[in-house]
N, C-alpha and C positions, 0 to 999 in steps of 0.2 A: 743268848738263851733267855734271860728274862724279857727283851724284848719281845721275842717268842711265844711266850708264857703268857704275858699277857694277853697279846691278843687272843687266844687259846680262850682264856680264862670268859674275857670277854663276849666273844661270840657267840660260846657255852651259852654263858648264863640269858643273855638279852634275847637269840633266838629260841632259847629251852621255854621260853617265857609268853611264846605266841604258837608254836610248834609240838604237835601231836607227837609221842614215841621217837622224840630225837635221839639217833646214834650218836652220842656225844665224843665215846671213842673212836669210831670212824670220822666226826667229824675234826678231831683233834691230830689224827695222822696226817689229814687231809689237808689242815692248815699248816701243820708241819714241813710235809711237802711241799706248800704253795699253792697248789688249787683246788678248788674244793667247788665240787658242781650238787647242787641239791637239786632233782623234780619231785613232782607229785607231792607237795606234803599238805598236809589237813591242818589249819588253823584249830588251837585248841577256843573250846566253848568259852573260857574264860578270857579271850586273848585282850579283851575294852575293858577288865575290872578296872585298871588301872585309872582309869577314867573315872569313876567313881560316876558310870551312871548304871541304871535299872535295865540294861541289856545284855543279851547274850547273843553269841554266834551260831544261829543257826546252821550255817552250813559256809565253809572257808576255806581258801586254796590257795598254795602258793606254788605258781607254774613252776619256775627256775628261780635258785640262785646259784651265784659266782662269783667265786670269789679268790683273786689271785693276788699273791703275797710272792713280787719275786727275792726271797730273804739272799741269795746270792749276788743281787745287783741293783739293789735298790735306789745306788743312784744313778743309775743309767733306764730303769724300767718303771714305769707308774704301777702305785698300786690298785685291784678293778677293783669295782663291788658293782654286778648290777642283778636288778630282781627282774624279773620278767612273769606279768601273770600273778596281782592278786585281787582275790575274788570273795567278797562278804558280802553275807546276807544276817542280817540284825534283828533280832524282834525283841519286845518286852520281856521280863524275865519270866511272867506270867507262862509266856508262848513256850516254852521249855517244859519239857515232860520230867518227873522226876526220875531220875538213873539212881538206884544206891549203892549201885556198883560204880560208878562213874564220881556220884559226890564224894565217895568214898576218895578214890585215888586221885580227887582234884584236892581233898584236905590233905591227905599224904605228902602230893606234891608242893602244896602251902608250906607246910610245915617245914619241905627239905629248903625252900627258899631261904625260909627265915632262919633257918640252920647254918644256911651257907653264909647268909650275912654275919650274923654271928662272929662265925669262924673267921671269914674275912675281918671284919670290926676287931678281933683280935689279934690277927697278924700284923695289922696296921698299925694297932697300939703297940707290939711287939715291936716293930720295927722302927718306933720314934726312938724306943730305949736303946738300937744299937748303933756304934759308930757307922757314918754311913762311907762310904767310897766315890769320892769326888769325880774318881775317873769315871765309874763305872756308872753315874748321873750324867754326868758330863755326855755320855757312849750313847745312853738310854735317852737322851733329850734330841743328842745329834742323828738319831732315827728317826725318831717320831716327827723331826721337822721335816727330818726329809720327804717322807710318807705324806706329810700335810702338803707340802710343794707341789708332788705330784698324783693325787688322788684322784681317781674320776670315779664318779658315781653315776651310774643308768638306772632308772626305773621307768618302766613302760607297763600297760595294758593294766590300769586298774581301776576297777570299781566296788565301789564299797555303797552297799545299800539298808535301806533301815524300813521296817514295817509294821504298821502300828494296825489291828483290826478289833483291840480290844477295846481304845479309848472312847471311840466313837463307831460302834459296830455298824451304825447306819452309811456310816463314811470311813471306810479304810483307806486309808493315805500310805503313801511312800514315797521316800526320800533320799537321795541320793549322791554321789561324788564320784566322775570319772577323773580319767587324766591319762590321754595317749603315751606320753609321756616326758622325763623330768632329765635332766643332763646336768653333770656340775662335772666341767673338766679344768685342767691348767692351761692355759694360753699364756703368748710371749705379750709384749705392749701394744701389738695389733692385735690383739682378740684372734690370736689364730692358733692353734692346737700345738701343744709343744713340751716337751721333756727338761725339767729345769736341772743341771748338772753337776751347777758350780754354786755358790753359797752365793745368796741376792739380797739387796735390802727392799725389795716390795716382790708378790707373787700376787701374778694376777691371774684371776677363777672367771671363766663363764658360767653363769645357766641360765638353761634354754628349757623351759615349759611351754609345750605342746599340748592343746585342745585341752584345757582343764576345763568343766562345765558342773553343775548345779541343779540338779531338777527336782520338782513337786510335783506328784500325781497324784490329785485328788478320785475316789472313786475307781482308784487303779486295779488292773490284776496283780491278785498276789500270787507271790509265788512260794513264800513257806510251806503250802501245802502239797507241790509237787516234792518229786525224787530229787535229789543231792546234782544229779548229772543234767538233767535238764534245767533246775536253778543254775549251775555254775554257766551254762552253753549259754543261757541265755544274757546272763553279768556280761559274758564277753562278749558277746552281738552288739549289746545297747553300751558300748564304750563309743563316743562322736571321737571321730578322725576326720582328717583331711578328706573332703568330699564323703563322707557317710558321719549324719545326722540322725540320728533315731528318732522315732516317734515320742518326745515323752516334752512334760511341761516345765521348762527350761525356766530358773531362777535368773541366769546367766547364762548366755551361750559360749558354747566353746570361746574362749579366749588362750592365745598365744605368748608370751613376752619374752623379752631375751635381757638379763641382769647382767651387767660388770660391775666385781666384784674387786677391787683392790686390797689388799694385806700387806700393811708391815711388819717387817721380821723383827728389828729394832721395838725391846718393850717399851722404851720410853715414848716409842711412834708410833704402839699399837694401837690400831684403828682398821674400822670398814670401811669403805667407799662405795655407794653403786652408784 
């Protein structure tokens, strides 16, 4: 159960943190159960504060997530996570109309953040003062390695774009970051797809990045001043794939790589290798 909780807790909080009007209940039965399918959701305005730069999200989508947690067979079944479909558009925070209804409920939701840290911060300290349960560490570590063993992560169809027509109104630029998409699965010592079952002293990860590309469009169309649905259509057009190249001025063109990634389990041998 606390292993459970965790990730619960987890999910919660990280996607509450990018993600418009998250069902947190639904999405916590959902993790409970093992699979939790997310569409359609809106990137919240603020989702790059973290960033600490002068931008906000104009308009942000995230097609699918998925997310399967088999908590009844864990060593036998990988756990998924893949996102499919996300889509931003970035301007100056200038570019932002003021909402006071909206700043309102973005300081509301600040505040429950900092509330929750808090609360956490103090159960943490709580929890140094009590004796702890060796097995029950013991339970909770021999999970969580299991889950790292066998993790695959998919991300596909994203692009994230940035548009500036205040700095230089003569020359409005955009800037941008695709990526077909991102794979990090478990392979055996041939780099070939596989289920680890039995306790290992090294687990070996591929990933595979597909078309990741770079562009600057000096002088370009912008597109902050269209509708929400013909910005997003068009994010995903100008995503470079395998044989489809979009028109735009390429920093970098699509480029491909494939990492091996070695892990040892042994901490006295923990290390990476690609």
């Amino acid at each position: 159960m606390v292993f459970e909780s965790i990730v619960v807790e987890l999910v919660n909080r990280y996607l509450g943190t990018f993600v418009e009007n998250l069902d947190s209940s639904q999405l916590s039965i959902g993790i409970w159960g093992g699979d939790v399918v997310l569409n359609q959701l809106s990137l919240k305005e603020s989702a790059l504060d973290n960033l600490d730069l002068p931008v906000k999200i104009k308009t942000g989508h995230l097609g699918k997530l998925t997310l399967k947690v088999p908590w009844k067979s864990l060593y036998t079944e990988p756990v998924v996570a893949q996102i499919d479909g996300i889509y931003a558009l970035a301007v100056p925070n200038i570019g932002i109309k003021y909402n006071e209804e909206k700043e309102k409920k973005d300081k509301q939701d600040d505040k429950q953040a900092k509330l929750a840290k808090i609360e956490e911060q103090k159960k943490l300290e709580a929890e140094k003062d009590k004796a702890k349960d060796p097995k029950q560490d013991s339970f909770v570590e021999k999970l969580a390695t299991q889950v790292i063993k066998n993790l695959q992560i998919r991300v596909s169809n994203i692009h994230v774009r940035y548009e500036d027509k205040y700095s230089n109104p003569d020359h409005p630029f955009s800037i941008g970051v695709t990526l077909q998409e991102l794979v990090f699965q478990t392979t055996d010592a041939n780099w070939k797809e596989t289920i680890i079952k039995e306790a290992v002293t090294q687990i070996y990860k591929l990933i595979r990045l597909d078309s990741l590309s770079v562009y600057w469009n000096n002088k370009s169309e912008l597109l902050q001043d269209k509708d929400s649905k013909l910005i997003l259509d068009t994010l995903s057009e100008n995503i470079a794939k395998q044989g489809h190249k979009p028109n735009l001025q390429y920093l970098f063109k699509p480029i491909s790589a494939v990492a091996h990634l070695r892990l040892n389990t042994k901490p006295e041998l923990m290390d990476f290798t690609l």
